[in-house]
C-alpha positions in Angstrom: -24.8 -11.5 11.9 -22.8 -9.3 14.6 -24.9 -6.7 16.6 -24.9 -3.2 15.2 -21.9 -1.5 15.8 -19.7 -4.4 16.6 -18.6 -5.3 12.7 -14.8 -5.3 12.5 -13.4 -3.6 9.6 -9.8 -4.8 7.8 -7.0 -2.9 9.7 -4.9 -1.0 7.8 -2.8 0.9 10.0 0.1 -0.7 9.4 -1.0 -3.8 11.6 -0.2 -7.2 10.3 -2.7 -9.6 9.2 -2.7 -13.1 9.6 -3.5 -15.4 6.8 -2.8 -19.1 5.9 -1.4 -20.4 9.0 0.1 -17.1 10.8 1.7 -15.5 7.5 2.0 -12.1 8.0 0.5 -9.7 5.7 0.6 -5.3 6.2 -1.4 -3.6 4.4 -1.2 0.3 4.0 -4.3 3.0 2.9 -3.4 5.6 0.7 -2.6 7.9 3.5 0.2 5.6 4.6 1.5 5.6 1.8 1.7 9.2 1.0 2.7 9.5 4.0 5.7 6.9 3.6 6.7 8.9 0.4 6.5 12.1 1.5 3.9 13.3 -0.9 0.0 14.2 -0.5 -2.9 11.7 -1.2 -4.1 13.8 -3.8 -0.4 12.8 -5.5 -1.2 8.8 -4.5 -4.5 9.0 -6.2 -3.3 10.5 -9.3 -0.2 7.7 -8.8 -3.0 5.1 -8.7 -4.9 6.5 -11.8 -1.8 6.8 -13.8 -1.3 3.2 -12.8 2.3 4.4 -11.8 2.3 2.2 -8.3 1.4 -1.2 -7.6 -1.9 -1.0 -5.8 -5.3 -3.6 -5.0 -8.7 -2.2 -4.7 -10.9 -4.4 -2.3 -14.5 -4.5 -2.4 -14.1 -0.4 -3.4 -10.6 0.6 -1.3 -7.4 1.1 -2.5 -4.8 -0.8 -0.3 -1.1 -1.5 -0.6 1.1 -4.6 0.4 3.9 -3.4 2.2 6.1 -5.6 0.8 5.2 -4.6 -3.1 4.9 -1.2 -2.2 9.4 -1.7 -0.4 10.0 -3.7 -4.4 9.1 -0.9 -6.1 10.9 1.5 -4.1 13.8 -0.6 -4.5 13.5 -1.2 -8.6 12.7 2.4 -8.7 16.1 3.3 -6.7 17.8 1.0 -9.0 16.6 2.3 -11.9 17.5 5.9 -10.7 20.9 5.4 -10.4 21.3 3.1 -13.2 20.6 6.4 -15.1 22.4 8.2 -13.0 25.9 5.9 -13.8 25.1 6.8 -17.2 
């Protein structure tokens, strides 16, 4: 067990993490991401309980992949202007 004070906790500033054999994976909180949308965290949560974006909860946080979280945006600008041609 590490001494007091020395446990690491998962980063999720934005910093990759590596898994399986130096695969990158970025992780963002839900300030991140409200601050990558432009919106508060008060509007992420409610995004989160609506189940209206992609989110995993780990051992009691809510994180996001960054590269769900770029998908949706993407199918999300698609949809928008596949309405839009309409």
């Amino acid at each position: 067990m590490p001494a007091a004070g020395t446990e690491r906790s998962p980063r999720t500033d934005g910093e990759a993490l590596s898994f399986f054999g130096g695969s990158k994976l970025r992780l963002y909180d839900v300030k991140e991401v409200s601050e990558i949308l432009n919106v508060s965290e008060r509007t992420v949560r409610r995004m989160i309980e609506r189940k209206e974006i992609p989110h995993i909860r780990i051992r009691g946080r809510v994180l996001f992949r960054e590269e769900t979280i770029d998908r949706w945006l993407r199918d999300l600008e698609e949809k928008n202007n596949t309405e839009l041609a309409r």
